[in-house]
N, C-alpha and C positions, 0 to 999 in steps of 0.2 A: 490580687495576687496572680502570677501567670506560674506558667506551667513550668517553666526554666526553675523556679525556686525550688521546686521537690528535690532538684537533682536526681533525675529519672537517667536512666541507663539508655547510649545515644541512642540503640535501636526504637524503642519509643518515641522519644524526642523528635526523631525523625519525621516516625510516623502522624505525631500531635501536626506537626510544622507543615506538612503537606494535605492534611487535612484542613487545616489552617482554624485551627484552637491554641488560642494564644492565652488567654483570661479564663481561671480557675471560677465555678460559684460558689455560692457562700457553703452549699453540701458538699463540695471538693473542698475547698479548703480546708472547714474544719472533720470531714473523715478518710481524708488521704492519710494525712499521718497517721492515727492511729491504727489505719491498717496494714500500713508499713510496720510500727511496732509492734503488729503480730494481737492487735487486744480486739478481745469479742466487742461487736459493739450493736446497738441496734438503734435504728436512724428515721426518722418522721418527719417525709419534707410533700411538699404535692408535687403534683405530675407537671414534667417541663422543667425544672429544676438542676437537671441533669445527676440525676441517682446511679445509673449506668455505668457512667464514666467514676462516679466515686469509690465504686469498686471496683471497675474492669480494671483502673491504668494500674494499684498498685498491684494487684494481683498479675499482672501481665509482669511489671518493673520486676515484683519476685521470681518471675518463672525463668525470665530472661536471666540473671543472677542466677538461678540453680538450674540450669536445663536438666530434662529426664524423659522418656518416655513413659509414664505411666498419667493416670487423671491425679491432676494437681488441684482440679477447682469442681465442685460440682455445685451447677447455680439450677435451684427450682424454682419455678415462674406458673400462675393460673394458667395462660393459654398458650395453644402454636404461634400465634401472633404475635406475641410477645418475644417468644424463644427465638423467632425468626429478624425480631429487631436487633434483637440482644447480640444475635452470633454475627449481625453483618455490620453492627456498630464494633463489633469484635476484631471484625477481620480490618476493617478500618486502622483501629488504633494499633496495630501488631503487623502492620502490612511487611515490615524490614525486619520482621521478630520471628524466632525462631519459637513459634506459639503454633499448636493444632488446635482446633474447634469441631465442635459438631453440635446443631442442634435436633434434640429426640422428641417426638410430640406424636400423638396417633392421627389417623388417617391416611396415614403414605402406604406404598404398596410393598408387596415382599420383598425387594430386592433395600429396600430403605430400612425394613429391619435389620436384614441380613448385615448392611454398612456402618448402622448402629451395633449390632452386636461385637463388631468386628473392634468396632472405636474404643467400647467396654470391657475387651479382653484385652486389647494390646496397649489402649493409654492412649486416646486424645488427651491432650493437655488440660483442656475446660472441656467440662458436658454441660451442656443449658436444656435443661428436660422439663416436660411434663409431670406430674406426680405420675398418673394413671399410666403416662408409655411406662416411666422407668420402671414402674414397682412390676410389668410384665416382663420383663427385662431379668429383675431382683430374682423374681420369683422360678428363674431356669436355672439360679445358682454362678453363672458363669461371670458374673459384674468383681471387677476389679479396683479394691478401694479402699486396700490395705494403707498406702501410700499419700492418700487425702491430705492435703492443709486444708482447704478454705472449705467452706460449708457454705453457699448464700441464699439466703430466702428471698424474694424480689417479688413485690406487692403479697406481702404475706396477710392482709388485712384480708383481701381481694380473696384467696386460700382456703383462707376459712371461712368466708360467705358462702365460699361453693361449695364446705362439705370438703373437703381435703385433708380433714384436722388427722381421721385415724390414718391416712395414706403419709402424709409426713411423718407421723410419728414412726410409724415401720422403717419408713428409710431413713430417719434419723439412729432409731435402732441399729441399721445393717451397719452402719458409717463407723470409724474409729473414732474413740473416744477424743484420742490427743490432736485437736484442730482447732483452725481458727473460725470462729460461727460469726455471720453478720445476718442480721434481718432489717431490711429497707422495706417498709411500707409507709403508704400517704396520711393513712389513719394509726389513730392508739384508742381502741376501743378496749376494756380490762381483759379481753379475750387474748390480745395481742402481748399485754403483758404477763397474762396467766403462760403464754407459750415461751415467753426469753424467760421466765424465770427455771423453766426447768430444762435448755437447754444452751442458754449461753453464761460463761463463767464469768463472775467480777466484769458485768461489761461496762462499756461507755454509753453515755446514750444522746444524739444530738435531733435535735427538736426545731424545724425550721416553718417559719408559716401553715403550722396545722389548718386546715379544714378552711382554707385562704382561694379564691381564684386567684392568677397571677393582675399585678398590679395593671400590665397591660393589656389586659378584656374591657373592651367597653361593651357592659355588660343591660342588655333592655329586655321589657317585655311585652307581647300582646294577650289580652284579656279577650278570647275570644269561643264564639259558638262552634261546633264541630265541622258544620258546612261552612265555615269560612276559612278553614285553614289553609284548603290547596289552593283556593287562588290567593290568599297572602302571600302564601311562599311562593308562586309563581311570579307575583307582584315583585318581590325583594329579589329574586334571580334576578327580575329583566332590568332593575336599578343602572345596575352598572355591571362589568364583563369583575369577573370573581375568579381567581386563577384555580381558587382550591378550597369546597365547600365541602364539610360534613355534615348530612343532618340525620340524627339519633332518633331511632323511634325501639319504643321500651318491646314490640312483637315484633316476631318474623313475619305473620303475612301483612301488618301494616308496611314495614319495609319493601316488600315483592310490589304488594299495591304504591305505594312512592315510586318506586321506579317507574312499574308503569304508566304512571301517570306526569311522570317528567318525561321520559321518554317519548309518549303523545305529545306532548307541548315544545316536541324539540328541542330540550335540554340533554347537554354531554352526561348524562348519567350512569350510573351504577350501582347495584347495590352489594353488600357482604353479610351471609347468614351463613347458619350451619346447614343448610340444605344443598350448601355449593363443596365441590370437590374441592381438595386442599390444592388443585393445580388453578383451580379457578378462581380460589382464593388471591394465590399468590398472583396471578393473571391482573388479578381487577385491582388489588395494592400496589401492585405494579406500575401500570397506565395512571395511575393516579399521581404517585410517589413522582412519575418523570412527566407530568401535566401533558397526558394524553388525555384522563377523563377528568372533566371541571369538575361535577356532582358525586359526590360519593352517601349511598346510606345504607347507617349500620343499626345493627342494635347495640349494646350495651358493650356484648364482650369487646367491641372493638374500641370504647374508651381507654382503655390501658394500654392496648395492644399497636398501636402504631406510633412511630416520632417520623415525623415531618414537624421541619423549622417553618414552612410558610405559610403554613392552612390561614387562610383570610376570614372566615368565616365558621361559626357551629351553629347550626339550628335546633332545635329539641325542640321536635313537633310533636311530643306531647312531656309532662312532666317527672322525671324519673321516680321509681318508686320509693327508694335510699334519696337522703339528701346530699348524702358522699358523691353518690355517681356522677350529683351535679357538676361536683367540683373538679371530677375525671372527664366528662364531657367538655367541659367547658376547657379545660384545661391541655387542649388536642391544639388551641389556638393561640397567639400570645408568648411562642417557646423562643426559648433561649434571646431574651430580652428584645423579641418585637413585639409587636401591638397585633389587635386581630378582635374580632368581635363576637358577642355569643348573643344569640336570639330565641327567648324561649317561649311559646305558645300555650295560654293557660284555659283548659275548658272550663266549664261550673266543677265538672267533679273533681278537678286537679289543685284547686285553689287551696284549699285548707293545706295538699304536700309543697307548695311551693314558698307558703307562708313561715313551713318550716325550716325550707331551703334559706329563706332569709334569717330568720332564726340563727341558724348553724354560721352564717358569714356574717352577721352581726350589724346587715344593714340592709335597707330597700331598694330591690331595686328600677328602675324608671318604668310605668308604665307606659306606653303609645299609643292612639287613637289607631284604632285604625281606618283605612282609606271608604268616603268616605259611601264609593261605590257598593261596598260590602254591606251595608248596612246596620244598626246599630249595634253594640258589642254588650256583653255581659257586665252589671258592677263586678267589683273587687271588691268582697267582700266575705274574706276566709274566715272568718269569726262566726259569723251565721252559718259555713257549711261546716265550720269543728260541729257545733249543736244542734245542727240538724238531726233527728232520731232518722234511721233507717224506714224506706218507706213499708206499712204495711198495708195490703187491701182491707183488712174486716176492719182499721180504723174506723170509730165513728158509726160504727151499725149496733143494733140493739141487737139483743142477742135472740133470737126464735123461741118465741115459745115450748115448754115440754110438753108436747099430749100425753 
């Protein structure tokens, strides 16, 4: 289905056609229209799918139809990374539209409140916020949003892993009643439904490759000892030239130590935590985003939080703790219907999560030898580390006599 069918208002149109998005996906397709007809709906696709565009264009296509200066759309999202995807894929599709944005997230300095406050009294069109910025925001009384249509939740599974559940509900509270409410998440865990039922009316609900990698991940693994990791992955960099690698490590000072240790081996790398300033953030997603830096590594929160179409490459150098996350890491690769591959590293202690990982996608997937310099690698064998008991020292000792 392409885009010309919605019959979208030409200032978008426009915008689609120079962006050069021609072909709608299966989550545009089936929830453009109904949030064109105005119906709550709550939507379950994985990441790379293009969830974004399922709600931005018809929400833009209405605002364009009713112009106003007030907030027409409030979309809440887990991180800055995200919000800052969201508003520039924003500005994208509305480039010839008479549409305002602003994204609110904390860490920025006073003068970024002060232009968030400003957006919140006089009516940016769309705000894409943080829970935690907005609800400081909520809580000065001056937030404007009598005027509301759209309510959108965006990775709301993601939300409520982190503890966000009492922070939405407040600002679901503050919000007018009479709206139209969408929630997009990758997962439906009963938590997820426990939350559309007591905030979205009579909705829709569309369900697209639950707990799926995309079909184009060729997706391997190594079974390996801890002192073998960094020269693997050093091994797999020098393969071949990689335009744009991510590799996912579950801590921050594992990631610090990755870099440095690419960085010694003179690799383009980088890494992204919460110890980096939000301008060094956007610095280092930057160089990456326009392939000044080949290596990028993150932890976790940056599986949701970045769209790049061409990442070549995920590594997860070590096993995620959630088997979901998997599917958000991996899922960084493979976007908008190319190919790309995911590589994951399995210690002795990781085997039994990764076992579950297959589990969740409903199939195995390839072990590899590794090289053969490294010397020999750990079995596979997650069934022995499910029953393994916990080790204890006074195993096995007789108990001391009482004098």
């Amino acid at each position: 289905m392409t885009f010309n069918e919605f019959n979208f208002q030409p200032e978008l149109t426009e915008g689609l056609f120079y962006m050069g998005f021609n072909n709608a996906t299966p989550i545009q397709e089936q929830a453009i229209p109904l949030i064109l007809n105005n119906k709550d709906l709550i939507a379950c696709a994985q990441t790379g799918t293009g969830k974004t565009g399922a709600y931005l264009l018809p929400v833009i296509n209405k605002i364009i139809q009713a112009p106003g200066d007030y907030i027409n759309t409030l979309i809440i999202v887990p991180t800055r990374e995200l919000a800052i995807q969201i508003d520039e894929q924003l500005q994208g599709f509305s480039y010839f539209a008479p549409v305002s944005s602003i994204a609110i997230y904390g860490g920025n300095n006073g003068s970024a409140f002060d232009q968030e406050k400003k957006a919140l009294t006089e009516g940016a069109n769309i705000i894409i916020a943080t829970p935690g910025r907005l609800i400081s925001h909520l809580n000065m009384g001056y937030v404007k949003t009598e005027k509301l249509k759209h309510l959108i939740l965006d990775e709301a599974d993601r939300m409520l892993d982190m503890g966000f559940s009492d922070d939405l509900q407040k600002i679901i509270d503050y919000l007018p009643k009479d709206k139209q409410t969408l929630m997009f998440s990758a997962t439906m865990p009963p938590k997820i439904r426990t939350l559309a039922k007591k905030i979205l009316t009579d909705p829709s609900e569309i369900n697209i490759s639950i707990s799926k990698p995309a079909e184009g991940v060729t997706q391997v693994a190594y079974v390996v000892y801890d002192a073998q990791k960094m020269e693997l992955l050093k091994g797999i960099l020098s393969e071949k030239e990689m335009s744009s690698v991510i590799i996912f490590s579950s801590k921050k000072d594992k990631v610090k130590e990755l870099e440095r240790e690419l960085k010694r081996a003179k690799f383009n790398a980088a890494a992204i935590h919460s110890d980096l300033e939000q301008n060094e953030r956007n610095d280092v997603l930057r160089n990456f985003k326009n392939k000044n830096l080949q290596v990028l590594v993150a932890t976790d929160i940056l599986s949701r939080g970045i769209d790049i179409d061409s990442i070549s490459l995920v590594v997860n150098y070590d096993v995620p703790g959630d088997a979901e996350d998997y599917i958000h890491r991996v899922g960084r690769t493979a976007r908008a219907e190319t190919t790309g591959k995911a590589i994951t590293f399995i210690n002795d202690h990781d085997q039994y999560k990764f076992k579950k990982i297959e589990d969740l996608i409903g199939y195995e997937i390839n072990k590899l030898a590794v090289p053969e310099k490294l010397g020999a690698q750990p079995e596979y064998a997650p069934e022995k580390k499910e029953k393994r008991k916990p080790f204890n020292k006074f195993a096995g000792r007789k108990p001391k006599p009482k004098r």
